[in-house]
C-alpha positions in Angstrom: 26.1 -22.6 -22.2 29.1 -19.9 -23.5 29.0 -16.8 -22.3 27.2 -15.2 -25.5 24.4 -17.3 -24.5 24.1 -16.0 -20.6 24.0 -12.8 -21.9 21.8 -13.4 -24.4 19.3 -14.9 -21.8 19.8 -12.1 -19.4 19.3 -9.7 -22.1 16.3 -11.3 -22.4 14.7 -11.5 -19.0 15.7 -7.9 -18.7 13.4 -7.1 -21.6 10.8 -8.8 -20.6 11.0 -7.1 -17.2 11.2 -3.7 -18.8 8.3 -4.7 -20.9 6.4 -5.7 -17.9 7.2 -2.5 -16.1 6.1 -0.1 -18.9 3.0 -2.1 -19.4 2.4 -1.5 -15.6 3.4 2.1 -15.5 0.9 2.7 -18.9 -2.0 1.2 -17.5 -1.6 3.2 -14.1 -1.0 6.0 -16.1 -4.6 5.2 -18.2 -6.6 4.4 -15.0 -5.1 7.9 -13.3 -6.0 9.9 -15.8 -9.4 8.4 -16.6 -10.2 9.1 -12.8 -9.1 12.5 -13.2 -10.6 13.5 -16.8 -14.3 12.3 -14.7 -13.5 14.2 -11.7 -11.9 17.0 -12.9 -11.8 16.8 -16.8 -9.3 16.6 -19.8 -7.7 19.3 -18.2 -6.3 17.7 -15.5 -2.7 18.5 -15.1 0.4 15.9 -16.1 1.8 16.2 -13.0 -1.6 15.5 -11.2 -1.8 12.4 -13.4 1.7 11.1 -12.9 1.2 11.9 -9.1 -2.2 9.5 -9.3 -0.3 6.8 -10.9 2.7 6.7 -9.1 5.1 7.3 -12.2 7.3 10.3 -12.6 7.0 12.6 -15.2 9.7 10.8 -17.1 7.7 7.6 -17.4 4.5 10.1 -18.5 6.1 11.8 -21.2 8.2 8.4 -22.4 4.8 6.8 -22.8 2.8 9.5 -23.9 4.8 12.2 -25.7 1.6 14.3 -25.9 -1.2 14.9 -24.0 -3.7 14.2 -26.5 -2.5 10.7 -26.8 -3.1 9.9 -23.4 -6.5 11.2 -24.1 -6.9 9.2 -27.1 -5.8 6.2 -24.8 -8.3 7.2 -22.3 -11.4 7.3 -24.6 -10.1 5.1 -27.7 -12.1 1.8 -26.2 -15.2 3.8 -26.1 -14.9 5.9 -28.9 -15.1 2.6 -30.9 -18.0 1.3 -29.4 -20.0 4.8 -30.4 -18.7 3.8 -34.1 -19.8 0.2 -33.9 -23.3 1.7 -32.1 -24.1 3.0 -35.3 -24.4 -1.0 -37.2 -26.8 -2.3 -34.4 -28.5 1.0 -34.8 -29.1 0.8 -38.8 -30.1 -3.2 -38.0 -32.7 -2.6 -35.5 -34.1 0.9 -36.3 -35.6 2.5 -39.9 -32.6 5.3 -41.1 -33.8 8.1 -39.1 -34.7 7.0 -36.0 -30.7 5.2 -36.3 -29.4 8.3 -37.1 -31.0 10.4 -34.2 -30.6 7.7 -31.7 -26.5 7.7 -32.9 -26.5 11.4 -32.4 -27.4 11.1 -29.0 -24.9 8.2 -28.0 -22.6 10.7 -29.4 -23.9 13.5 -27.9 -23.5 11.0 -24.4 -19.9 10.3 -24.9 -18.6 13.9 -25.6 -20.9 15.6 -23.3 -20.3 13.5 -19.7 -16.3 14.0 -20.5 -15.8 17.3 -18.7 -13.7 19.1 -21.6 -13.3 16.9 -23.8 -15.2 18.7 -26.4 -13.7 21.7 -25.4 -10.6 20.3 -26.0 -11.4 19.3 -30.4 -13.2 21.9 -30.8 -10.4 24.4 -29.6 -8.1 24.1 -32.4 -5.3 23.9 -30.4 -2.3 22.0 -32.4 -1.6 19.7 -29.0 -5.2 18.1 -29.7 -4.9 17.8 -33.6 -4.1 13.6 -33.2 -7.1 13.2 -31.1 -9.2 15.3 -33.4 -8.4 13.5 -36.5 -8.9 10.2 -34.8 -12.4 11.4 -33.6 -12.6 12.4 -37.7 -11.9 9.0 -39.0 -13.6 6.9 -36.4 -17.1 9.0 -36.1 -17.0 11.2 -39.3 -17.8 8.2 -41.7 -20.3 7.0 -39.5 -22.2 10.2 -39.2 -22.1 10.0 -43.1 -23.6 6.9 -43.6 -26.2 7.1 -40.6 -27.4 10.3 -42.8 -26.9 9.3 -46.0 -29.6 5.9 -45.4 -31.7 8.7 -44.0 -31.7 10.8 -47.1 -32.4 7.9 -49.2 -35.5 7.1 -47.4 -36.6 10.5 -47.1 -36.9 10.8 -43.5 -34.0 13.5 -43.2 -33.9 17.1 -44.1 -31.8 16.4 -48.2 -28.4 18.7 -48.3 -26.9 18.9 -44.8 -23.4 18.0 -44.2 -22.7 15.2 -41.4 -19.7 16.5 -40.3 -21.6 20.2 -39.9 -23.9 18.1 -37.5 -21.7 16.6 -35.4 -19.7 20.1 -34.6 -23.1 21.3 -33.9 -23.2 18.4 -31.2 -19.9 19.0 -29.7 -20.8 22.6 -29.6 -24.5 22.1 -27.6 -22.0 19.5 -25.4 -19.5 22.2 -24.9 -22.0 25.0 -24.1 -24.6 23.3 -21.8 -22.3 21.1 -19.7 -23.5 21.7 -16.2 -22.5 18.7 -14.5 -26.4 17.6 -15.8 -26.4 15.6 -19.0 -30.2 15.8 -19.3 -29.7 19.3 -20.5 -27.0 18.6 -23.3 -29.9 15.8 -24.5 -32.5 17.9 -24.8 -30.5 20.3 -26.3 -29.6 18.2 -29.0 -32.7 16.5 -29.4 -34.0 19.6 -30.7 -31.7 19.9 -33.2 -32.1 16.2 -34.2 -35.8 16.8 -34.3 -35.3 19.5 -36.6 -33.6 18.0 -39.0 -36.8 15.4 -39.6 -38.4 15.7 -42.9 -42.1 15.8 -42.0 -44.5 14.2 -44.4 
């Protein structure tokens, strides 16, 4: 083997050592912060986070540049599954009955994550990823949960989906008192009153 080679293969053990460290250092970083964000919220501090995972700040901010992307990397697992509710839903359930019982597994997600709806509902430019990844995953969703709805005419006709689900992140924002119940029946009241009665 020339010397090209040896360094070559070292290069190459290095990398995949380095590899294996940041994949270490990401998922410490995702398990820290997910303790955190359900203790203390999505406003736990970067330095508590880092201090939880036993990173520096260096290895944060290399990993995730913003604080919303740690977020997003937080929730992203279960913010697909609230998506992919809404197909077992439509399967199992005539269209309104899916559509209100997908507003509440919404309404479950955002309101038992202390701040998190605080946080895309606040318009601050730091969250503006996370929002339009909320957008493009639940949005559509919403849509056509409401849409199958209005076709069987079980929904009140003319209401916009994405109107609804800032009404829900706004109930989860205002009631959150450490009690989920309350955000629930909050928002089943609202669901309820979008029912077209016969």
């Amino acid at each position: 083997m020339n010397d090209v080679q040896t360094e070559t293969a070292a290069e190459a053990r290095g990398k995949r050592r380095l590899r294996s460290d940041a994949q270490r250092s990401t998922a410490a970083l995702i398990a820290a912060a997910r303790e955190l964000f359900a203790t203390t919220g999505v406003d736990a501090t970067t330095r508590e986070i880092a201090e939880r995972a036993g990173v520096g700040m260096g290895t944060l901010f290399r990993r995730f540049p913003r604080r919303a992307d740690l977020i997003e990397a937080v929730f992203h697992g279960e913010m697909d599954a609230c998506a992919q509710a809404a197909t077992t839903l439509s399967a199992e359930q005539p269209p309104f009955e899916a559509f209100a019982r997908w507003i509440q597994a919404y309404a479950e997600f955002i309101g038992t994550k202390r701040g998190l709806a605080k946080a895309l509902s606040s318009g601050d430019p730091v969250f503006t990823g996370l929002f339009l990844r909320f957008d493009r995953s639940l949005r559509p969703v919403a849509c056509s949960l409401y849409e199958a709805a209005d076709r069987a005419g079980e929904i009140q006709p003319g209401m916009d989906p994405a109107e609804i689900l800032c009404a829900v992140t706004t109930l989860c924002m205002s009631t959150y008192d450490g009690n989920p119940n309350h955000a629930r029946h909050m928002v089943g009241l609202l669901v309820e009153g979008l029912r077209l009665q016969p």
